[in-house]
N, C-alpha and C positions, 0 to 999 in steps of 0.2 A: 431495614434500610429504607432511608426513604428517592424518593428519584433524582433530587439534585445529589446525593453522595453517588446513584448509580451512573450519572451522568459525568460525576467528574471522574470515574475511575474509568468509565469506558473511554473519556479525554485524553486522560495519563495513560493510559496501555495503548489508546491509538496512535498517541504521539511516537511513543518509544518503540510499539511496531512499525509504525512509520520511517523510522530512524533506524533499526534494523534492519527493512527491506533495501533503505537507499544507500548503507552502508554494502548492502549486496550487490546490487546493483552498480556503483562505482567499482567495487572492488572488480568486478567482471568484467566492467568497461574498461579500467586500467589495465588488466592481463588480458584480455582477448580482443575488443573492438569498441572504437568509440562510440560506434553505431548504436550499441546498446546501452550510451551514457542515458539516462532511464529521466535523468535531472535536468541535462541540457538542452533531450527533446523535448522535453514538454513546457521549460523557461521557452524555447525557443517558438513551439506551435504560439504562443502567446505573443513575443517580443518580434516575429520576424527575422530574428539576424542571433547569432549564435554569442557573441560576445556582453559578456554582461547578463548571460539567462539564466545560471548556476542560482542564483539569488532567487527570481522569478521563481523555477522551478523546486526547488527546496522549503518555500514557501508555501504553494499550491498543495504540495505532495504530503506538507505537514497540517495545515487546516484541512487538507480531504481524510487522513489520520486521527483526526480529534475527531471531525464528522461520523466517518462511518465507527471508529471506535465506540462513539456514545448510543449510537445506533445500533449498534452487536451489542450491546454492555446490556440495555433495556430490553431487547431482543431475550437473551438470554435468563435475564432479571422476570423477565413477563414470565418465560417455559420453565422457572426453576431450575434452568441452568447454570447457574454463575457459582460451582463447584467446581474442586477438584473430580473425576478426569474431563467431567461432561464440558467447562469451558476449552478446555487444551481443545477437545476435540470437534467440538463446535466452529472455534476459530480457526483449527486448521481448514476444516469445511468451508466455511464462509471465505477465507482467504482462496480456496481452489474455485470457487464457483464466480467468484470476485473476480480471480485472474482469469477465469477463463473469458468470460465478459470482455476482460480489458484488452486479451491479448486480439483477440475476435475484431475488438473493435481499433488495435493500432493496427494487425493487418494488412484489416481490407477497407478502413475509414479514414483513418486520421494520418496514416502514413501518405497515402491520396494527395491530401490535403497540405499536405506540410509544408512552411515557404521553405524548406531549406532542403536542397536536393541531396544530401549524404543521408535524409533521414525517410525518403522516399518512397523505398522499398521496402519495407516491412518483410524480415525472412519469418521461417517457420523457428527459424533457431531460435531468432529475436523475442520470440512470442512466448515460446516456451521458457526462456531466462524472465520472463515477466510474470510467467504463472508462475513458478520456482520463489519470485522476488515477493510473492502475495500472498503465498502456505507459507513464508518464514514471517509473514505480517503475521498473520493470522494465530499462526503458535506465538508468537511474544505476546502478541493481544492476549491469548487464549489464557496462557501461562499467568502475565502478570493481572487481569481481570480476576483470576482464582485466587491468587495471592493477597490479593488487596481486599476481596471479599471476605478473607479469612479476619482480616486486622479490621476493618469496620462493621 
């Protein structure tokens, strides 16, 4: 394979991990607290004001999924990983190590910083539904990067 087809498969599996996570992500926010809408803080760290950030954020969260996807994809591509189980497991890794990072850094950083005071506070709980929301990235990435490698 040559690196633009690893490129677009790591695109395609970060999209659709990316769409997974925020599919989780809402679903959580709808049954348990808004506070953890994963889409609206982060439209909203950007936009200032909470209406109209669904957009913004959904956005953001889908080019940073094509990013780091192509990113893992060549990762992987480079170690001779981008098989059956070694991607599944690879991605769940990088998605925990990922989340851990992010949750680390909503917090005690960016929760700080946020114009919007429901999003403040950064709990423990909050943090750990976002490393949860970044191993289920990282498995679909995982999953569908093996499967695609299979067909090209």
């Amino acid at each position: 394979m040559n690196i633009i087809i690893i490129l677009l498969v790591g695109a395609f599996s970060g999209l659709i991990g990316a769409f997974a996570m925020t599919v989780f992500m809402l679903q959580v926010s709808s049954s348990f607290s808004k506070r953890v809408d994963m889409v609206q803080a982060l439209g909203s760290y950007f936009t200032g004001k909470a209406e109209g950030s669904h957009r913004i954020g959904k956005m953001i969260h889908a080019v940073s999924g094509l990013l780091f996807g192509m990113i893992y994809c060549a990762i992987m591509y480079t170690i001779e990983a981008l098989a059956f189980p070694h991607a599944i497991f690879l991605g769940i890794g990088f998605g925990f190590f990922h989340g851990l990072f992010m949750s680390y850094v909503l917090m005690f950083y960016a929760s700080k910083k946020h114009p919007i005071k429901e999003y403040q506070d950064a709990t423990l709980e909050e943090g750990l539904l976002h490393l949860v929301g970044h191993i289920i990235f990282g498995a679909v990435f995982g999953l569908l990067a093996a499967l695609f490698s299979l067909i090209v």
